[in-house]
N, C-alpha and C positions, 0 to 999 in steps of 0.2 A: 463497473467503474463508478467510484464517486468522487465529486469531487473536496475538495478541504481547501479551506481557506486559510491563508497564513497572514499573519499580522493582526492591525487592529484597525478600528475605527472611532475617533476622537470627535467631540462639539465644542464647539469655540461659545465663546459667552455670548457672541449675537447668531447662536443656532445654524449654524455654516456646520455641516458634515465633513469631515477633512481623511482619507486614506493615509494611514500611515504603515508603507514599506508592506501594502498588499499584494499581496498576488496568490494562483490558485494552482494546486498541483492535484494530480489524479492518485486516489488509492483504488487495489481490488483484494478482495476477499474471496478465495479461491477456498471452494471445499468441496472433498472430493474421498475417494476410501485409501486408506494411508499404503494397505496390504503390509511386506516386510519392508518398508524404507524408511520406516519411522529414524531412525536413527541419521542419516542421510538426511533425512528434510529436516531433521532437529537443529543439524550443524549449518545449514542454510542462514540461517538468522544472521544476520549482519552485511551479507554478502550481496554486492553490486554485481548487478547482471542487465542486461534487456530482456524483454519483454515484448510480445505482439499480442496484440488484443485481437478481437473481433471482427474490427475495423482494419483488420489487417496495419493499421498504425503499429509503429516503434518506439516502446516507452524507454529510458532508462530508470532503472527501479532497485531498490533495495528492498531485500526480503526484511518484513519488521515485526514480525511475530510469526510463528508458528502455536496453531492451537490445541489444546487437549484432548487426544485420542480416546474416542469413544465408542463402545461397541465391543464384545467380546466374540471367539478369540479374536483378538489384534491383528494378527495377522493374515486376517481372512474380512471379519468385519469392520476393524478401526475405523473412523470418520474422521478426519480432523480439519482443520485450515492452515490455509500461508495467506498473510497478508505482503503485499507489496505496495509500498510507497515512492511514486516518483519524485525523482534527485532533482531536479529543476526541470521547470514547464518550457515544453517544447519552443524553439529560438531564443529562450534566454541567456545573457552573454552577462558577466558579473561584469 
């Protein structure tokens, strides 16, 4: 789990630090051996799902990349990743 920051951070002309529309959401980068599912985790991208960490917590998460299958044969050694990026940090209400 890492975290990512969204937004920015601005200086006003008398050196005052100012947050603007920050806040923090969690990504995880999961890598692991693909076997024959490549195709299956391929079509994951885009797609809203939950997720449980560790921490036994409950993310919700979009898949945001799937990575490049490494290792020959494929279907035996492939390595790849899925990353997942949480949709809004936990109790946020728009």
């Amino acid at each position: 789990m890492t975290p990512l920051v969204l937004g920015e951070f601005d200086r006003t002309i008398s050196h005052q630090l100012i947050a603007l529309n920050v806040s923090t959401v969690m990504t995880w980068r999961l890598e692991f051996y693909v076997l024959d599912q490549v195709d299956a985790l391929a079509s994951l991208v885009g797609t809203a799902t939950t997720f449980t960490d560790y921490d036994d917590a409950m993310y919700s998460v979009m898949v945001t990349a799937f990575g490049p299958v490494t290792g020959y044969p494929r279907a035996e050694l492939g390595r790849c990743y899925v990353e997942l990026e949480e949709i809004a940090p936990s109790g946020w209400s728009p």
